[in-house]
N, C-alpha and C positions, 0 to 999 in steps of 0.2 A: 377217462380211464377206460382202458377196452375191455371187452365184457373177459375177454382170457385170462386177463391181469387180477381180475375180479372175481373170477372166481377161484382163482389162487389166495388171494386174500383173506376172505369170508370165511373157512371153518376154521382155523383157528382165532382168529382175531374176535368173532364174536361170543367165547365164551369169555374172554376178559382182559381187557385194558387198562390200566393202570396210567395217567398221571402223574408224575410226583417230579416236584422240583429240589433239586437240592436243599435249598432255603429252609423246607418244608419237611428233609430227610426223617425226621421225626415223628411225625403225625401217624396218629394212630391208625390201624390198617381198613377201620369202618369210616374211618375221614375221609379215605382217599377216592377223589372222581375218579369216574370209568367213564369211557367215553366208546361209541359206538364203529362200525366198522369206516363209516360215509368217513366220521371224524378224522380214525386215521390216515383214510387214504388222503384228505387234504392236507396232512401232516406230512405226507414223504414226501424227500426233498427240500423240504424245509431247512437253512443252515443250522437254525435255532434252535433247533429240535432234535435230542439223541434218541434212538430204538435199541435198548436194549431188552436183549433175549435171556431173562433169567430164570425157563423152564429149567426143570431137575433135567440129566441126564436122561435115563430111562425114559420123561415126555418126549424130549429131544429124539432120542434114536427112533421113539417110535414115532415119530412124524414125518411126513414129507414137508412139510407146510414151514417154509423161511421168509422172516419178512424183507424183503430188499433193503440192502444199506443198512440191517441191525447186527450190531455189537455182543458179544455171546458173551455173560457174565454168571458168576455161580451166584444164584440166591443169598447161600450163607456165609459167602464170605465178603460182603458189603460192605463191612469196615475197612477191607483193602481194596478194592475199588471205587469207594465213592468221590474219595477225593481226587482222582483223575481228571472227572469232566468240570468244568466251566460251572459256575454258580449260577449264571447268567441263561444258560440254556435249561430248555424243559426236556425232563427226560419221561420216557412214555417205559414202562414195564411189562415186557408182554411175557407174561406168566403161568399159561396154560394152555 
């Protein structure tokens, strides 16, 4: 990854990364791994793998910072979006 790409990546990805498969949609919120920036970056591109963007609104505006190829989803309305993706893939929640 070239260092431009990378440092596109790093402020917001290292304050917090989220895990969570469907399977698992349950698990309570101190259960869930986090996983580090390196992590995700060997995650993008991945088929397996969805990015969804479930900052609030107002994080959203006030960022520049998007991750390539992630899916923008509202936080709280998770019960109408979860069942869309694949049971089968891992979804990463990048949330702040």
């Amino acid at each position: 990854m070239s260092s431009v790409k990378r440092g596109v990546y790093l402020p917001g990805v290292l304050i917090l990364i989220a895990i969570v498969s469907l399977v698992s949609a349950a698990t309570a919120a101190g259960d869930v791994p986090r996983m580090s920036t390196d992590e995700l970056g060997a995650m993008l591109g991945n088929p397996d793998v969805i990015i969804l963007d479930v900052r609030t609104d107002s994080d959203l505006a006030g960022s520049d910072f998007r991750i390539p190829g992630a899916v923008r989803e509202t936080r709280g309305d998770f019960k109408n979006w979860a069942d869309k993706y694949p049971r089968d893939k891992t979804l990463v929640l990048y949330c702040a």
